[in-house]
N, C-alpha and C positions, 0 to 999 in steps of 0.2 A: 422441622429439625433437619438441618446437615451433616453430612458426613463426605467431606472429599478431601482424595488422598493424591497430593502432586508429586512425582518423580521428576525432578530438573536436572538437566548441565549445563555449562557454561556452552557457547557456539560452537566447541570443537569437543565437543561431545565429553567434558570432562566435569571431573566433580566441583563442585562449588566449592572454596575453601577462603576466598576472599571475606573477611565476618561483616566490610561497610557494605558488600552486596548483600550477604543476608539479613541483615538488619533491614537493608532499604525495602527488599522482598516484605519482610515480618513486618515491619511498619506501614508499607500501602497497603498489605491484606485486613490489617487493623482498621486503619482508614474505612477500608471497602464494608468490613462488620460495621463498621459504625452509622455506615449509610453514607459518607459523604464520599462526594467524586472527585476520584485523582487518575490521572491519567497515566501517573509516572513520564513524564515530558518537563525535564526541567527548563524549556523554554517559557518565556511569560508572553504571548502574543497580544496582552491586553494594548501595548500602545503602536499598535499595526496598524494598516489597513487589508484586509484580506481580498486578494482578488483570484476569482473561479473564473476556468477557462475551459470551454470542451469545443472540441472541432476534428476538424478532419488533421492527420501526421502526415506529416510531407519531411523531406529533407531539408533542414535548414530553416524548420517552423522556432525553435526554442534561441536560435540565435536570434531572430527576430523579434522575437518578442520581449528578449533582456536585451535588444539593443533600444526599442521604443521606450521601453523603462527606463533605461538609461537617458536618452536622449529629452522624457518628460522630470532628469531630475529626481526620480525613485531608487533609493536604494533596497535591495533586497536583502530582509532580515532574515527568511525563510523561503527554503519552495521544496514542495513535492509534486514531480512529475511522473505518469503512469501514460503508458500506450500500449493498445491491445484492441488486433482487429482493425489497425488501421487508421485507432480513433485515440484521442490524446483528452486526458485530464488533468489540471494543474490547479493547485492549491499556494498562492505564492503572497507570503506578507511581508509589503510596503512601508515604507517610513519617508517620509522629505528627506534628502540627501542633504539638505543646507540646514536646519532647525534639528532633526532628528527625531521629529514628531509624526504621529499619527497628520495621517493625509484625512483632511475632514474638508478642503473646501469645495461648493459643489460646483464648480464649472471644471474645474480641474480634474473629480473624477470622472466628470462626463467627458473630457477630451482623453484620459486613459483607456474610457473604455469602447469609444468609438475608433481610437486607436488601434484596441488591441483586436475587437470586433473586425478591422479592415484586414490584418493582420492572419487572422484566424479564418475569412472566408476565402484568400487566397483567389485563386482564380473556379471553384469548383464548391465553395461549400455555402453559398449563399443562405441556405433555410436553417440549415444546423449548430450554423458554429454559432458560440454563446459567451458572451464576457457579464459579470454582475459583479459588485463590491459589496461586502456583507463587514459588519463594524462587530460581529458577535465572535464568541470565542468558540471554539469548535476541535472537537478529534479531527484532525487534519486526514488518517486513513481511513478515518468512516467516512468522513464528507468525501473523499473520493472514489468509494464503493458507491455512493449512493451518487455521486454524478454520471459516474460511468456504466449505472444500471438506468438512470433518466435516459440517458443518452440511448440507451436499447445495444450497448454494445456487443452483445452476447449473440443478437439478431446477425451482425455484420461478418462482413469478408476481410481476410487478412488484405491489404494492399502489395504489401511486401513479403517476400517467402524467408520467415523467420526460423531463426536457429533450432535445429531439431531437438525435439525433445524424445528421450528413450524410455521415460515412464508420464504419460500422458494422466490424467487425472480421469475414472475410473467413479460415473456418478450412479445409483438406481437409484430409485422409488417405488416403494411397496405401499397398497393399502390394506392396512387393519379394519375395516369398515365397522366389524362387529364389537371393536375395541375401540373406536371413536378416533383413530390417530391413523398417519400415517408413517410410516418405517423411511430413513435416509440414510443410505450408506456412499460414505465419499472415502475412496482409496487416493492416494498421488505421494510422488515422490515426500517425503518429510523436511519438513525446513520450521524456520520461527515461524508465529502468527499464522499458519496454518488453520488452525481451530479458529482464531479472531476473525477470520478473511470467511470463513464460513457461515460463521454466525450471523457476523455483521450481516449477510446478505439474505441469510431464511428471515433473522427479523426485519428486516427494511423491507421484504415481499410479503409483509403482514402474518408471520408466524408465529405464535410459540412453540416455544422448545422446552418442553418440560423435562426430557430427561436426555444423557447423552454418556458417551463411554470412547473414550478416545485409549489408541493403542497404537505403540511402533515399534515393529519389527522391521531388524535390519535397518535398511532406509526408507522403508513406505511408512504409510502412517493410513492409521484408518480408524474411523470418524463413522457413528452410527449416531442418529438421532431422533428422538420421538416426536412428530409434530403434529401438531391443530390451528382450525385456524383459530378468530377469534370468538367464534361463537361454537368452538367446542367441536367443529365437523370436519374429519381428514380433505382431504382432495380428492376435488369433486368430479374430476375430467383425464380425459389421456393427452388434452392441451395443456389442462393444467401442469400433471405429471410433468408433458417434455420440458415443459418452461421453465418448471423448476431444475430438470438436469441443466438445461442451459445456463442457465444465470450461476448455478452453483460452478462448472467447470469454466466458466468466464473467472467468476473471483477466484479461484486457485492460479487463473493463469496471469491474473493481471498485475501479478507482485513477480510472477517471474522475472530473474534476473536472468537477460538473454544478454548478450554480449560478453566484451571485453570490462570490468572494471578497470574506472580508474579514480584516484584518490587526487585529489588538489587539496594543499595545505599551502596556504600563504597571506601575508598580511592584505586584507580589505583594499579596496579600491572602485569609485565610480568606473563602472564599465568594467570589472573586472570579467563578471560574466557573459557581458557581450563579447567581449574579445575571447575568452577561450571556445566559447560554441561558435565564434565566428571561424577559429581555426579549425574545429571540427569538421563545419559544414565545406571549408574551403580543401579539404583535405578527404574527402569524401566519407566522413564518419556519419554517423547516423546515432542519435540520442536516443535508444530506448525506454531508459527509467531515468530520474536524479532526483536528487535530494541536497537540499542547499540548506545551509546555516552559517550563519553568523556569532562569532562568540568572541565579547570583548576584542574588537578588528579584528579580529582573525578568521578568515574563512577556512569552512571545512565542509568538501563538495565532493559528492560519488556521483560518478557518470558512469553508466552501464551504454558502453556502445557497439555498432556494428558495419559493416560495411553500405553502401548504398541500397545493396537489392538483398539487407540481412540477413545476412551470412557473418560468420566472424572475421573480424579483422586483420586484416595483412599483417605481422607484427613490423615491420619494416617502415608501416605505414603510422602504426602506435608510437615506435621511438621516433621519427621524425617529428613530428605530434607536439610529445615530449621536449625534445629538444627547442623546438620553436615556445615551449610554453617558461619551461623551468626543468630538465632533469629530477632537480631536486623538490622541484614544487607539484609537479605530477609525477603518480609513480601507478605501476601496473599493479592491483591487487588480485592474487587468485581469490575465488571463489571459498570462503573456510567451511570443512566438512560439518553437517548440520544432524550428523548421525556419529554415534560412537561404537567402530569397531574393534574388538577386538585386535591386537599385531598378531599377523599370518592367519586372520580366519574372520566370521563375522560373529557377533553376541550370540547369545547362547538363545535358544527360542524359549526356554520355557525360562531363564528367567528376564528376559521381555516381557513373557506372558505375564509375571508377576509385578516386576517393578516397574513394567513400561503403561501400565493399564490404568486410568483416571475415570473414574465414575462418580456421575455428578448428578443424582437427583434433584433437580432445581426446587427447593422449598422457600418458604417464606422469605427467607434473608438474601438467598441468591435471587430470588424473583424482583425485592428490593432493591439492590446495589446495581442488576443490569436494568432496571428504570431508571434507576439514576443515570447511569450509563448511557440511555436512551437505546440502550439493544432488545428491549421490550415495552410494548405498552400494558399499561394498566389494564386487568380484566376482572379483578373484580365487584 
């Protein structure tokens, strides 16, 4: 049996009062009781072709690689880009730019991805960099927790001296030994999918999570949770232990948005994305995060960037940018507050204490719908 109780806002920390957002909430939680999987992603990626890209990040790596797409004829229906530590993961689906179809033939994806393979080892990454095309449908941000945990990113050195952060993420581990589990506390600033970025990554390092209690005060968020592995035995080592801080303060970091936002809205076009990352890289911008889609020709694309040696960007350097792209087609986005304070103070702590607190005994149903999910395996 369950019992979990969600407190939500909207992005800017405000009540929900939109009724087709709550309904759409009410209706995937139904979905998720019923057992079946929704991801809430109104994209259909069934007639892609998905191509996985990890390597070393260098300057001028992403214009590259939407210029080869370009250049083989691939229009890009989607992409999500992640770098952290130096190391880049990209989840990006393909379609023929002339038919509009799924890319199925196989000489062609083997020239994509020898391509993008040349691409991605640069002059320095010979053993690691990695291209594959995968025809299956997938959580686009779990498959890139779990590339970028393959990758051992968590192991690596920043290359570039990235944007400071003022609240760093905040991981222990305790063992319970005589309780059969072990104890996980993750602090870090508070933002979306925070919990999801964590989860995804105790399950993919072969955990259950049996029980867990999430809480936000102010702007921190803090995340406790009960883990085993699968045969029922906490952790087993102080290697074990550090590995897990590691990997857990990698996924908190790997969604950060370090940079300057910026938003592109404009009608579709072959090459559209080569050319804007071509003026980024020519203008000395540097692509930390992106996110690309396509909807009915219209593109709609956040680029999180920074300067060469990552730091934030010149603004002088951003409208030039601009101006060379569209004004009206690129525009500067702040950052939206991911925490709701009170005007002239911050929330009150004790009632955070109350309404900000979610506790989730994972039973029967929830242990069901995150199989489905594939954020756990089968144990019994």
């Amino acid at each position: 049996f369950l019992l979990a109780v969600f407190h939500v806002t909207d992005l800017n920390g405000n009540k929900l009062t939109d009724e087709s957002v709550i309904n759409y909430i009410e209706q995937s939680l139904a979905l998720q009781s019923l057992g079946s999987v929704h991801y809430g992603q109104p994209n259909d990626f069934s007639g892609s072709t998905a191509l996985e890209l990890t390597g070393t990040d260098r300057i001028g790596l992403l214009s590259e690689v939407f210029a080869v797409l370009s250049d083989l004829q691939c229009s890009v229906a989607d992409a999500k880009v992640w770098t952290h530590n130096g190391r880049i993961a990209s989840l990006i689906h393909v379609k023929d730019s002339n038919s509009g179809a799924r890319i199925e033939d196989v000489q062609l994806i083997s020239v994509i991805e020898a391509r993008l393979r040349n691409v991605l080892k640069g002059d320095n990454d010979i053993r690691s960099a990695k291209t594959s095309v995968s025809m299956a449908v997938t959580h686009t941000e779990r498959r890139l927790h779990q590339m970028m945990f393959a990758d051992r990113d968590y192991e690596r050195k920043p290359i570039l001296e990235s944007v400071p952060t003022n609240s760093p993420a905040l991981v222990t581990v305790q063992n319970w030994v005589e309780r059969g589990y072990s104890v996980v506390n993750v602090q870090a600033k508070d933002r979306t999918k925070l919990l999801f970025d964590v989860v995804c990554t105790l399950t993919d390092m072969g955990y259950i999570v049996f029980h867990a209690t999430v809480n936000t005060i102010g702007d921190r968020g803090y995340l406790e949770f009960y883990i085993r592995h699968q045969d029922g035995t906490p952790i087993s080592s102080e290697a074990e232990r550090q590995r897990v801080i590691l990997c857990l303060e990698a996924a908190v970091k790997r969604r950060a948005s370090e940079g300057v936002r910026l938003e592109l809205s404009t009608s579709d076009r072959q090459g559209l994305l080569a050319d804007v990352t071509r003026t980024f890289r020519e203008n000395g911008l540097n692509v930390t995060r992106a996110e690309v889609s396509t909807m009915k020709e219209t593109a709609q694309n956040v680029f999180y960037v920074t300067d060469v040696m990552g730091k934030p960007a010149d603004g002088k350097i951003i409208e030039s940018v601009r101006e060379k792209i569209g004004l009206s087609y690129l525009r500067v986005k702040e950052l939206p507050s991911l925490v709701y304070h009170k005007e002239g103070g911050e929330r009150d702590e004790q009632a955070v204490g109350m309404a900000g607190t979610v506790l989730l005994s994972l039973g029967s149903m929830v242990r069901k719908n995150l199989y489905n999910l594939g954020l756990i395996r089968s144990y019994s």
